[in-house]
N, C-alpha and C positions, 0 to 999 in steps of 0.2 A: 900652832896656828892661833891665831888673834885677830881681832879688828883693830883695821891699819886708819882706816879713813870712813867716815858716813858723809853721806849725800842727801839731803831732803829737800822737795821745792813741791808744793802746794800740797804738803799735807796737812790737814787739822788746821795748827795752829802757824803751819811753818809755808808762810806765803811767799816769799823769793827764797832763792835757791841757797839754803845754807848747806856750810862746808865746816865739817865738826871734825876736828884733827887737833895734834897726833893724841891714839893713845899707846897707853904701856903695855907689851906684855905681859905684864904681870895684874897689878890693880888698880880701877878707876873710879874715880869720886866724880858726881854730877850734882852741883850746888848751885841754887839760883831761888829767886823769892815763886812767894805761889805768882802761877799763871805764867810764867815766863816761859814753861815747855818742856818741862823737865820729863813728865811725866808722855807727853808725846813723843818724846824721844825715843823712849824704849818701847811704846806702842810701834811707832815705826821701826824697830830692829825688829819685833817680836812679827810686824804686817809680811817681811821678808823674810825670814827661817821657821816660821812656827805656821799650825793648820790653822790658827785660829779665825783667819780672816779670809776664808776659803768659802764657795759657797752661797758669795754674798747679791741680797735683792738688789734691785737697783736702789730704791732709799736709804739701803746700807752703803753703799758703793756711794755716795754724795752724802752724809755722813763723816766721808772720811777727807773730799773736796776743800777746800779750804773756803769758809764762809763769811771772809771778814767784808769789809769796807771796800770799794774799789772793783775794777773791772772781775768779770765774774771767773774762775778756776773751773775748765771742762776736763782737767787732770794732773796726776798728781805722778812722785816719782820718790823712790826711796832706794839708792845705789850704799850697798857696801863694800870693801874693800879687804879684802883679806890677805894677812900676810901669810903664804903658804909655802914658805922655806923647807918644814920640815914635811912636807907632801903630806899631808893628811888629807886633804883634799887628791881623790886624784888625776891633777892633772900637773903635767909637766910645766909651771910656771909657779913662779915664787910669789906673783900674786896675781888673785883670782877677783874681776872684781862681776857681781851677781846685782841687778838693777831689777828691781819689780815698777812696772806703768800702771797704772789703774784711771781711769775716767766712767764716764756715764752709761758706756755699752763696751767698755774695753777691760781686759786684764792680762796683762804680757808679764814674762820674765824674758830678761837679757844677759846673758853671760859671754863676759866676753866682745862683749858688744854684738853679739849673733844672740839672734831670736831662738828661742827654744821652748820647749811643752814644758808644763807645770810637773808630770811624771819625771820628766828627764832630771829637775831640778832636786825635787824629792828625792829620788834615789840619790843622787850626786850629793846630798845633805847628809842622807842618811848611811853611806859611806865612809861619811867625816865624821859619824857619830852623832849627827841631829835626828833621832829617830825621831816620827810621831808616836810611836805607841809609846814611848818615854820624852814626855816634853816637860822633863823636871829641869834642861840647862838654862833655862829661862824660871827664875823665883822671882813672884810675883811679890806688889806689897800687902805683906798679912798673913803672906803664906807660911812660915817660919811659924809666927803665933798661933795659929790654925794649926799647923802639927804641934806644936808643944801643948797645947789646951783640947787635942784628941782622945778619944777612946784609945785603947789598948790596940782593939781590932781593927778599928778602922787608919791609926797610927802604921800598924805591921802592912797593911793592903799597900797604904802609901809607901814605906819605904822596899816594898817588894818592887811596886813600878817603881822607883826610883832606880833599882837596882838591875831592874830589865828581866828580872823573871817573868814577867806577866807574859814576854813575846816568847817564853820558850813554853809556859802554856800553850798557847796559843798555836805555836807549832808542832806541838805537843797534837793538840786534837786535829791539827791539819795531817800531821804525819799517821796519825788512827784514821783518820778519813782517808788517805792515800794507799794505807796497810786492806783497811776494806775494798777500797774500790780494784788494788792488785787480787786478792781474792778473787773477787767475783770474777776480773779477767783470767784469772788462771782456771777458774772452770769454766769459761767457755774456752780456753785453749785447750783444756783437757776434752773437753766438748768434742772439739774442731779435729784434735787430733785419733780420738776414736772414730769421726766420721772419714777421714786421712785414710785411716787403717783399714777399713772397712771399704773404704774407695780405690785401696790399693788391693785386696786380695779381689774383687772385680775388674780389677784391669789385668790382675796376673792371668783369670780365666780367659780375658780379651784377648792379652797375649799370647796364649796356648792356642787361643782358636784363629788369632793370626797368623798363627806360623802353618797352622795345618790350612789354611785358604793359600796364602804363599805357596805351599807345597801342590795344590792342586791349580793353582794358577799357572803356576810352571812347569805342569803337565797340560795345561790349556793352549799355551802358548806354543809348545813344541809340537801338539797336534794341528793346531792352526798351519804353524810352518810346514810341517809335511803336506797337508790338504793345498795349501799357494802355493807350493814348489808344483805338486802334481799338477795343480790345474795350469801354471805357467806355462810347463813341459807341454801338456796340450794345445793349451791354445799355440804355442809356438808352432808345432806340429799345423794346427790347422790354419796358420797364416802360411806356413809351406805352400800348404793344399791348393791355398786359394791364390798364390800367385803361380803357380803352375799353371792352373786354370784359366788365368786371367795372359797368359804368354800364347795359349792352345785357342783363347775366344776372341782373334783378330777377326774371322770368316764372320764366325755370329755375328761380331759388331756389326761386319759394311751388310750381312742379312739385313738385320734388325731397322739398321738407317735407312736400308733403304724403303721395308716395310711400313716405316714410320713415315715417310717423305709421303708413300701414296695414303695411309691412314689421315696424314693433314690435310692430299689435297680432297679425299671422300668427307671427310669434315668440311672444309672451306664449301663443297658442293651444296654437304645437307644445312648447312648454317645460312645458305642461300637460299634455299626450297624452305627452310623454318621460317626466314622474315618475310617470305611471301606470305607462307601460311600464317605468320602474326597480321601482318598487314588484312585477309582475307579475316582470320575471325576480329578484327578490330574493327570494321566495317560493315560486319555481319553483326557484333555488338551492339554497335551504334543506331542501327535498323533496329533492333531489338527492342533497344531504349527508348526510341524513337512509337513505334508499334504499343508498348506497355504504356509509355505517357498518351496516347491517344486511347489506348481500352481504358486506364485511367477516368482520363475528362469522360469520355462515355458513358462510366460506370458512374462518376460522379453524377451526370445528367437524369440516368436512368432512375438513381436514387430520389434524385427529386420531383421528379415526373410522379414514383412512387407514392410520396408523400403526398404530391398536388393532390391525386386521385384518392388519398384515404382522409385529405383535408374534405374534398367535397365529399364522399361518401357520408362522410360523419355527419356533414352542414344535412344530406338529403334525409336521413335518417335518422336527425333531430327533427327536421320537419313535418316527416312520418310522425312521431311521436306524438311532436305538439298539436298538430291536427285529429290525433285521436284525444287528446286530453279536451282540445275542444269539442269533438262532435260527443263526449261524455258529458261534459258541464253542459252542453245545448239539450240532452234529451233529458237531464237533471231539471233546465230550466221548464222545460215544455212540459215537463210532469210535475212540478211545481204549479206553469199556467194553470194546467187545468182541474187540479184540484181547487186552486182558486175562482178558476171559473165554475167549480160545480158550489162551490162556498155559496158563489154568488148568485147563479139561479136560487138555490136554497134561501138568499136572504132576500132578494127581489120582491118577493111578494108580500114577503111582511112589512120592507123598505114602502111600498106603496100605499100596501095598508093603511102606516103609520103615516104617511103623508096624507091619507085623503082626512084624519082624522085631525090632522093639525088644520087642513085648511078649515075643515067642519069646526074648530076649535076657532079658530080666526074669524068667521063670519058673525059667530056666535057672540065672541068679544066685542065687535064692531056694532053687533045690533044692540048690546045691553049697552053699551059707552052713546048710543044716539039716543036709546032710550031716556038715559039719564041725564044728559043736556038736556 
């Protein structure tokens, strides 16, 4: 297997669609001055088989757009072409060719010309031998002098990955993690199967005591049927009975009917003498009701008549009352008068006295006031 053909159009540096062919199966030389792309070439082999460019921001993802002069690149494409003769690849065709698309919110691969997941691709790489945990098929520049000018140890780590031990570590500890996690399930099967064992010697009791309910049910059963046979036998017997009886009560019936005939017409009679009697106490009701509404308004009247007479009673005998409050306060005032009128004989005489004394005082005045003009 080999690369037959590359495809690139707007990647980096590679703005229309170049078509890089043929190469050799065996070895290829890539010669050209700086800047002409050399170096974005195998960026672009390495964008489409290797993890490197996985994972990418969007400012990485434009980055990779092609940013030159001229209308602007919203995405980019990078198709290889594999000759796959000798199926190393495996799919049934002699070539396989694998397209990866990238733009600004996009990342597709295409195989095949059919769409496919990024997983799918990977695997079908790493099939062919393009592991990721070993991405020594792609030497980068520097890397050669970088191992020849390494430590010892860290020399040996590299040509370990090289050599693909790393991944049988690696499976190594996945297979001890698989070794444990079977453990732990094996004791809970062991687990499962003690509680199994233990759920089956209770069922075996279950079954012993099934079988003796079965036994006693089917002595249930057979008693039941003898008991409905017996009773069937009877009541057969007494549906006999009762149609013999019913062949023998022709006479009874035309009795009966005809007892029955005069009991309807003594009903029809008393059912007549009842609605009289409804009609009579419904009239006798009505007088009733009539009689009570009138005691009614009477009692009502009486009532009030009542009250007239304990209105004035009240009005008479306030003015009982107030008549005695008055002839109180009048024998209060009249014994008042005359304490005042005994005041006043008491002070009468002196009142006189003192008068004849002002007049005598007055003459007196007059004759000394002519005098003294």
């Amino acid at each position: 297997m080999y690369i037959k053909q590359c495809t690139i159009q707007g990647f980096r540096s590679y703005r229309d669609q170049t078509i890089i062919e043929p190469f050799s199966p065996k070895h290829n030389v890539v010669v050209g001055r700086n800047g002409s792309g050399k170096s974005n070439f195998f960026y672009a082999i390495q964008f489409v088989l290797s993890d490197e460019f996985n994972n990418l921001r969007p400012e990485q993802r434009q980055s990779l757009l092609h940013e030159g002069t001229g209308p602007r690149v919203i995405s980019a494409f990078v198709e290889i072409v594999f000759d796959n003769s000798d199926n190393r690849i495996p799919i049934d065709k002699d070539e396989v060719i694998l397209r990866r698309v990238i733009g600004a919110k996009k990342d597709q691969y295409i195989l095949d010309k059919k769409l496919v997941t990024k997983t799918d691709v990977m695997n079908l790489l790493e099939s062919a031998g393009f592991s990721r945990s070993n991405p020594y098929y792609i030497v980068k520049q520097g890397k050669i002098n970088q191992m020849a000018t390494a430590p010892d140890s860290q020399r040996l780590k590299l040509l370990r990955e090289v050599a693909g031990t790393r991944v049988y570590d690696e499976r190594k500890s996945e297979s001890n993690q698989i070794l444990k996690d079977t453990e732990a399930k094996r004791e809970k099967i062991d687990d499962l199967l003690k509680y199994i064992e233990e759920r089956l010697s209770t069922l075996e009791e279950e079954k012993e005591e099934l079988k003796q309910y079965q036994k006693w049910d089917k002595m249930r059963r057979s008693l039941e049927y003898t008991i409905h046979n017996k009773e069937l036998i009877d009541t057969r017997k007494k549906l006999e009975d009762l149609a013999n009886k019913r062949e023998n009560s022709g006479e009874m019936t035309k009795q009966l009917r005809d007892a029955q005939e005069e009991a309807s017409k003594r009903i029809k009679a008393i059912n007549k003498d009842l609605r009289e009697f409804k009609a009579r106490i419904r009239t006798a009701n009505e007088e009733r009701d009539q009689l009570n509404n009138e005691r009614q308004d009477l009692l009502k009247k009486r009532a009030k008549l009542e009250l007239n007479v304990k209105d004035l009673q009240e009005e008479v005998n306030g003015d009982i009352d107030a008549k005695k409050r008055i002839e109180v306060k009048l024998e209060k005032v009249d014994a008042e008068i005359s304490a005042k009128q005994q005041e006043l004989e008491q002070i009468m005489p002196r009142y006189e006295e003192l008068q004849k004394q002002e007049e005598n005082c007055n003459q007196r005045y007059c004759l000394v006031l002519f005098v003294c003009v």
